[in-house]
C-alpha positions in Angstrom: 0.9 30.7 -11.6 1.7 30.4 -8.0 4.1 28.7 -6.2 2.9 25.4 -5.7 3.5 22.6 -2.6 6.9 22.3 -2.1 6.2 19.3 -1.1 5.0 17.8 -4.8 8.4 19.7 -6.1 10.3 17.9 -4.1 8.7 14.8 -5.4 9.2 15.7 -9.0 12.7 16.2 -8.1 13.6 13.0 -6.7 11.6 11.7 -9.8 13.3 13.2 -12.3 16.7 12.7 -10.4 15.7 8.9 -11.3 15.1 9.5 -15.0 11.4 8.0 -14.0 9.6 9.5 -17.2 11.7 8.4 -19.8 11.8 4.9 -17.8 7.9 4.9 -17.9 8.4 5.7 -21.7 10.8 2.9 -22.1 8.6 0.7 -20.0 5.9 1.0 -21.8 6.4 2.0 -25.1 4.5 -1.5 -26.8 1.6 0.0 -25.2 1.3 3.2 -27.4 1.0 3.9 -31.1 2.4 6.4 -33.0 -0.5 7.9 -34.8 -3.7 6.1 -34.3 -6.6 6.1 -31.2 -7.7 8.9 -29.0 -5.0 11.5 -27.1 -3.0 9.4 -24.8 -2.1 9.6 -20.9 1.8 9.7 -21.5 3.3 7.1 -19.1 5.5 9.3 -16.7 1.6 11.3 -15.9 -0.1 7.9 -15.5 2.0 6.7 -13.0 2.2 10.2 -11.0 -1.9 10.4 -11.6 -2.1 6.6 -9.8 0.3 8.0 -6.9 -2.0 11.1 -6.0 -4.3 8.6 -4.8 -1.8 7.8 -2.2 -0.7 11.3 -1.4 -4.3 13.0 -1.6 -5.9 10.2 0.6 -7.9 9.7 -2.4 -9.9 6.4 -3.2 -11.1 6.5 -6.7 -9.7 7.0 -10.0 -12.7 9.6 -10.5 -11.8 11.6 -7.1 -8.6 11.7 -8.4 -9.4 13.4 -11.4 -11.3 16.1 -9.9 -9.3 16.6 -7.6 -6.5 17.2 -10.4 -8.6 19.6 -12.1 -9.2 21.7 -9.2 -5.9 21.8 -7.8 -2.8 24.2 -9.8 -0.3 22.6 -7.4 -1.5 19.1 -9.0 -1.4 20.3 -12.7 2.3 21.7 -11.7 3.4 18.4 -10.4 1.8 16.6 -13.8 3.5 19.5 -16.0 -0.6 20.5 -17.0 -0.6 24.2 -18.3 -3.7 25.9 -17.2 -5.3 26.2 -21.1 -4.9 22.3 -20.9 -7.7 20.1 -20.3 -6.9 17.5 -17.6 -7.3 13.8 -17.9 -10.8 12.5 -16.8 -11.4 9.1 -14.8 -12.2 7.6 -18.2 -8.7 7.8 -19.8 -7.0 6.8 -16.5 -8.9 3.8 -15.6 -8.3 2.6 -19.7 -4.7 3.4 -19.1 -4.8 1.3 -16.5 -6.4 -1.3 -18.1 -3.8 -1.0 -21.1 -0.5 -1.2 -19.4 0.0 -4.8 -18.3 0.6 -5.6 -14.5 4.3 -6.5 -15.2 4.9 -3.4 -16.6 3.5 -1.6 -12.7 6.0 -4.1 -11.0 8.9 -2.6 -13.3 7.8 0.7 -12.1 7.8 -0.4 -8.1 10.7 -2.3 -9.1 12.3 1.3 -10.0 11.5 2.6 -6.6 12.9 0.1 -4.7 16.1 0.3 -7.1 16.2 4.0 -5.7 15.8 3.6 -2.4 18.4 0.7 -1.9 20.7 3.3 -4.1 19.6 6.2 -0.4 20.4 3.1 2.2 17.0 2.3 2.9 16.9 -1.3 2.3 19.1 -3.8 4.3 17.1 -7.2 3.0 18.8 -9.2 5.6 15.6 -8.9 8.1 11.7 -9.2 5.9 8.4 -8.7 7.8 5.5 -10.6 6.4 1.6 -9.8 7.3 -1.5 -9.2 4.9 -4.7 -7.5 4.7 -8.4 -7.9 3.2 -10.0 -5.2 1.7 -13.4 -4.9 0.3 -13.8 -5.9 -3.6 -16.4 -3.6 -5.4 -18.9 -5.9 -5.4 -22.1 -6.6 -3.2 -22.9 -9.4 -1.2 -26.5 -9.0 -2.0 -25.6 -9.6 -6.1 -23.6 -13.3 -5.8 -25.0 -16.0 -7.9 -25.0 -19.9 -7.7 -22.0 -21.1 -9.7 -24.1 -24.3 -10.6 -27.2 -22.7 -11.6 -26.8 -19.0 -11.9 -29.7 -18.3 -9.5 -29.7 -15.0 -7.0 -29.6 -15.8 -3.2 -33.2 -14.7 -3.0 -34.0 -17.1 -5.6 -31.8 -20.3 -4.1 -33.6 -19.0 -0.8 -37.4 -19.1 -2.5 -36.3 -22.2 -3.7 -35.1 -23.9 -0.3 -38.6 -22.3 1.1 -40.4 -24.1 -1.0 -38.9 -27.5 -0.8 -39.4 -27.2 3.0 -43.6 -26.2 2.8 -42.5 -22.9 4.1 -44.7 -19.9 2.7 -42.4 -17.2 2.4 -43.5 -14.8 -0.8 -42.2 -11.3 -0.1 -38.5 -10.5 0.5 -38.0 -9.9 4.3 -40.1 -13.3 4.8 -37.4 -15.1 3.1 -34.7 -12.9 4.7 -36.2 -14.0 8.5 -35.9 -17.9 7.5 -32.5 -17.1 6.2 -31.7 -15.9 9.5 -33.1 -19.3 11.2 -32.0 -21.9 9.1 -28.0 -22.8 9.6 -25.5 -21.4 6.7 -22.4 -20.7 5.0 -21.6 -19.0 2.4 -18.8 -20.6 0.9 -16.7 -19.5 -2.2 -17.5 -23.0 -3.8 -21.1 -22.5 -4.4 -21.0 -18.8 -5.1 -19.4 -16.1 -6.6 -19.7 -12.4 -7.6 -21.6 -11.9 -11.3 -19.3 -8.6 -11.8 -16.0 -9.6 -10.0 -15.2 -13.6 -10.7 -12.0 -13.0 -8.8 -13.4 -11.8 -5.5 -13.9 -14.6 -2.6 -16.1 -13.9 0.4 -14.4 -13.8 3.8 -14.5 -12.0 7.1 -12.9 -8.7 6.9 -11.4 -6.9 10.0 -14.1 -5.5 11.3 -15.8 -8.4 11.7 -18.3 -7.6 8.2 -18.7 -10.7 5.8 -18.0 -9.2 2.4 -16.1 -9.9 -1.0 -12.4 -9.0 -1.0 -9.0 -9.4 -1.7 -5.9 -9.7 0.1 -2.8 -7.6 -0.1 0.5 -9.6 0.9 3.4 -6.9 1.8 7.2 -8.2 2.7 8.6 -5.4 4.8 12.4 -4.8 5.2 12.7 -4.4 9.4 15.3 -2.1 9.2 14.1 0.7 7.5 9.9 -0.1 6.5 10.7 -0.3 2.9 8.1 -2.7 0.8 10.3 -4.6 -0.9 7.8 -7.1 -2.4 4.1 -6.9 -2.7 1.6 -9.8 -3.7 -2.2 -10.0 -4.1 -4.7 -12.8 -3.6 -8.2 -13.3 -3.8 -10.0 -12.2 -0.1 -10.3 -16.2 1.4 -6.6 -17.1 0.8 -5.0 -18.1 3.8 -2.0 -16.8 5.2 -0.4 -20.2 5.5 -1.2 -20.4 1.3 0.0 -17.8 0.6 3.4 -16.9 2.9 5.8 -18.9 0.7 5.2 -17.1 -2.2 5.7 -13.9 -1.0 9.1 -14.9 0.6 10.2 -15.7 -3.0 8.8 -12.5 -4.7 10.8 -10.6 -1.9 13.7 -12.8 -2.2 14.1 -12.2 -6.0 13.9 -8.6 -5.4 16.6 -8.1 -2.8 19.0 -10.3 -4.9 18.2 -7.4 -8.0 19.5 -4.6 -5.2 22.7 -6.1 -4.0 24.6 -4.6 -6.7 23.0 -0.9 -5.9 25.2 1.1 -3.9 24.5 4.3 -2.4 26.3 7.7 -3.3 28.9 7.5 -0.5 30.0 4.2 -2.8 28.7 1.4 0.0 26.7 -1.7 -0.6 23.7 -1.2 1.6 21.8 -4.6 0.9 22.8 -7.3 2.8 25.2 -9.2 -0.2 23.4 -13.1 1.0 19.8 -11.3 0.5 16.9 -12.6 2.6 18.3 -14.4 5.3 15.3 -14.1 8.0 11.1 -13.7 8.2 9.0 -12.2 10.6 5.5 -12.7 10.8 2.4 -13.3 13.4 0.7 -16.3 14.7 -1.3 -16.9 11.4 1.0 -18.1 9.4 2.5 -20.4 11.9 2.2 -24.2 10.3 4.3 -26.9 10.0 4.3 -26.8 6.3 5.5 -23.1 6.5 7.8 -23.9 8.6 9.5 -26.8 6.4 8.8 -24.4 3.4 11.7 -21.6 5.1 13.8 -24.3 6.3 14.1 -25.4 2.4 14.7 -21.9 1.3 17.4 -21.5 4.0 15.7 -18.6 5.9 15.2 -17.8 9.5 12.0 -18.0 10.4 10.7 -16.1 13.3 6.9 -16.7 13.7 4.2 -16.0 16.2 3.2 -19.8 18.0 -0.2 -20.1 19.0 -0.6 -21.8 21.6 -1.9 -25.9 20.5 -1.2 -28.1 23.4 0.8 -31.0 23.3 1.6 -32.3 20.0 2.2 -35.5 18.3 5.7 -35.8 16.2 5.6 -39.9 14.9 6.4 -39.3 11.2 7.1 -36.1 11.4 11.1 -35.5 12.5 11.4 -32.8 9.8 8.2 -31.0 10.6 9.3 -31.3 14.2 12.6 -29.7 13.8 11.4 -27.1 12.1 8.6 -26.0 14.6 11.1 -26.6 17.6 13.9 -24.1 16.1 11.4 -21.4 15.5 10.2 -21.7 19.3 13.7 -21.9 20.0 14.6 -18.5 17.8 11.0 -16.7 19.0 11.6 -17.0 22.7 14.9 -15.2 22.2 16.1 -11.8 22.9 16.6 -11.3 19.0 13.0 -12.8 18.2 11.0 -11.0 21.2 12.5 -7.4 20.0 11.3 -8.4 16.0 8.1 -9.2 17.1 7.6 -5.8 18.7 8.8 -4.0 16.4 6.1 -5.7 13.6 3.3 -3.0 15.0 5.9 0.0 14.0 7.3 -1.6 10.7 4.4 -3.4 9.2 1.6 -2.4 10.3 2.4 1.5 10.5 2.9 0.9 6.3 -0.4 -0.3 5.8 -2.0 2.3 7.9 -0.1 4.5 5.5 -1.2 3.1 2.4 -4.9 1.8 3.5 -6.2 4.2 5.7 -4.5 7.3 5.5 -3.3 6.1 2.1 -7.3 6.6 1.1 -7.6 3.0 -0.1 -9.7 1.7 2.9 -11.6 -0.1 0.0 -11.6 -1.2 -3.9 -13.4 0.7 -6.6 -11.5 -1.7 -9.2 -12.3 -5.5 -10.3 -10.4 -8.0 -11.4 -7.2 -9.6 -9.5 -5.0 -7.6 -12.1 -6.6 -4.9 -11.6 -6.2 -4.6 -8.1 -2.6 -6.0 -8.0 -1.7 -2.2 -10.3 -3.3 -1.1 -7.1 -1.4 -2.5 -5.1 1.8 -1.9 -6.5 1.6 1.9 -7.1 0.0 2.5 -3.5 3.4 0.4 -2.3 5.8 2.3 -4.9 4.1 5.6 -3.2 4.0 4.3 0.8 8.3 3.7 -0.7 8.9 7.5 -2.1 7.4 8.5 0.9 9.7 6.7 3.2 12.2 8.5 1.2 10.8 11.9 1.2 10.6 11.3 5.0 14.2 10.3 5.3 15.6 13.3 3.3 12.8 16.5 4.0 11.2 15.3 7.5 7.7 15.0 5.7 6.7 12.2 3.7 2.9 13.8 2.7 1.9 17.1 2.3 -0.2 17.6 4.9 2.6 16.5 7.1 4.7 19.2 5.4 2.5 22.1 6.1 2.2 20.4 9.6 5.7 21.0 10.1 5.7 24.7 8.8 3.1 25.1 11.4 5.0 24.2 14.2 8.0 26.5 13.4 5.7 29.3 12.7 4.1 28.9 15.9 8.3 28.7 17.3 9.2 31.6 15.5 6.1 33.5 17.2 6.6 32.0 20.4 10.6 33.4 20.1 9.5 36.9 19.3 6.8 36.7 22.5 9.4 36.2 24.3 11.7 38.9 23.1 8.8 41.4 23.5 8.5 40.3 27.1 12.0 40.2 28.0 12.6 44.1 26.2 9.9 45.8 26.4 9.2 46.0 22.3 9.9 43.9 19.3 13.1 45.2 17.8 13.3 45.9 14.3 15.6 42.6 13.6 12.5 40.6 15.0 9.6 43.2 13.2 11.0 42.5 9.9 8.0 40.1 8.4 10.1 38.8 6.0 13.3 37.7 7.8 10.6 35.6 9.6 9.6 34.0 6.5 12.9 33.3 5.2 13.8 31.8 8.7 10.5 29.1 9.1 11.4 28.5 5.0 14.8 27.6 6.3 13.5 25.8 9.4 10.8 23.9 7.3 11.8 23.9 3.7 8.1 26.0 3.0 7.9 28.6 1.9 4.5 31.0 3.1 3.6 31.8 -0.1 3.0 27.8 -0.8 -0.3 27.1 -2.0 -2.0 25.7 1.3 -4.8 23.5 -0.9 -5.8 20.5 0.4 -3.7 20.5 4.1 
């Protein structure tokens, strides 16, 4: 069998360094019988299928799957032999549905154990910010909650109580388009996906969705806590509770300590937030004052306010202007674009989870998690190889093999002919596997 990606080698290496398959085993051991039900999905090969997604750009469980069983440098990475039949869509997406979603926060709670363990969480400084993306549900299916009628029938409906003859389809749909609307999450909902809310999504579509809450360490980009909501939660709902989640995780990594034998995480844990003007309100203001943290949030700009009644709410608003409009809060806000949002390009676009192709809010919080616990090993990969994908390794193997020729232009120009220290082929492999850590006879599959 050849080679393989370095790349995914490397990844099994830092994996195994961290015991992760006999962890996943631990983990989730009440899952699994001994003897009874269908061949299983062991754990450790679960959790590495779900993180192919990430890696692959993938955004299905079924793309995954054929993707594994076309690929050899995938079946080495998931210890498949190449007699053995690899897992189809079916088995993953029922493993998925098996293992509870505590039991995927144990396994993201294992990478952030390992990072803080390399240095690359502080936990002093936590970015906040969100995003929607679309559920896998239509807006054309939603039903009444009180009645349990379509949209086309509450519309035939409404054109009949106004004397309106409208019998065919588009008739109805051009007095829809008339009449003044909203579609709110009160009266409807999704027949297939009860936990999906309609909202506005970023660009601009009204669809069903969910949100994705991710605390961000400022220092490094690590996701040190990740939360899920349905689509029309508001930021201002929802803020608090993420603080918390990433709170409680920073305190479990202030006893990790790095092999040089330093504490890394800052020993008081969260001590500031960082966030945009959406989740500016007096409320969450109040709410980080209580919990003792900094807050450092966007103001939009309201005018002139009214404070009778409300000295604490007032205090809290005026220290956060006060903190925002300094040096230290000016260089945090710009550095939101490079720590927050480059992650969730990583994980959503790049990342291959622009939308959902799972329902349910558990569902898509497993999602969630293992796209995060991947966007993390990344980071790490990143901070130890240069590369934190494989297409960005094979990028970088391009770029000293196009060096390396470049050198031996040069040579040829400057002396007339190549010498026989620059002819040898394979001193110039060994030399761009030295400068890039692959190796030319790497499978080149998917890059």
């Amino acid at each position: 069998m050849a080679p393989g990606h370095p790349f995914y080698k490397r990844l099994n290496e830092v994996l195994d360094s961290a015991k992760f398959d006999p962890f996943c085993e631990a983990s989730c051991a009440s899952f699994y019988h001994q003897k009874l039900g269908r061949p299983s999905l062991p754990p450790g090969q679960y959790f590495r299928i779900m993180m192919i997604g990430f890696f692959e750009g993938l955004d299905s469980e079924r793309g995954i799957a054929w993707r594994v069983a076309d690929s050899l440098t995938l079946r080495q990475f998931l210890s498949i032999g190449l007699d053995e039949k690899t897992p189809d869509h079916v088995t993953i997406s029922r493993t998925r549905r098996l293992i509870d979603s505590e039991t995927h926060q144990q396994i993201f709670s294992l990478v952030t154990r390992l990072l803080a363990q390399n240095g690359l969480i502080k936990g002093k400084t936590i970015g906040v910010d969100s995003t929607t993306l679309e559920a896998n549900a239509a807006m054309k299916s939603i039903v009444r909650r009180d009645t349990g009628e379509s949209y086309m029938a509450y519309l035939k409906r409404l054109a009949e109580a106004e004397g309106i003859e409208a019998k065919d389809a588009p008739a109805l749909l051009r007095m829809d388009r008339k009449r003044k609307k909203k579609s709110s999450n009160e009266d409807w909902q999704s027949p297939v996906d009860g936990d999906a809310e309609i909202t506005k999504l970023k660009d601009g579509r009204t669809a069903l969705a969910y949100k994705a809450e991710n605390a961000v360490d400022m220092e490094t980009g690590a996701i040190v806590a990740v939360t899920t909501h349905s689509g029309a939660a508001g930021d201002t709902t929802t803020v608090i509770e993420t603080v918390i989640e990433a709170g409680l995780a920073v305190a479990d990594l202030i006893a990790e300590k790095t092999p040089e034998g330093k504490y890394e995480v800052h020993p008081e844990g969260v001590q500031e937030v960082v966030a945009d003007k959406g989740y500016h309100s007096n409320d969450v203001l109040v709410g980080m004052a209580e919990l003792e943290v900094r807050s450092y949030i966007a103001e939009p700009d309201r005018g002139a306010r009214n404070w009778e009644g409300k000295q604490a709410e007032k205090a809290a608003v005026y220290n956060n202007r006060r903190r925002i409009k300094g040096d230290r809060g000016k260089r945090m806000q710009r550095q939101r674009g490079e720590r927050i949002e480059r992650n969730f390009a990583h994980q959503f676009d790049t990342g291959g989870m622009d939308r959902l192709w799972v329902r349910g809010l558990a569902n898509v919080h497993k999602k969630f998690l293992i796209q995060a616990a991947a966007c993390n090993l990344a980071l790490l990969l990143r901070s130890r190889y240069g590369s934190g994908k494989p297409r960005a390794t094979h990028d970088r193997a391009a770029e000293t093999f196009l060096m390396i020729w470049a050198v031996m232009k040069t040579a040829e120009d400057l002396f007339g002919a190549p010498s026989a220290f620059f002819r040898s082929l394979s001193f110039v492999f060994r030399l761009a596997e030295a400068f890039s850590g692959v190796s030319p006879s790497a499978e080149n599959e998917g890059v």
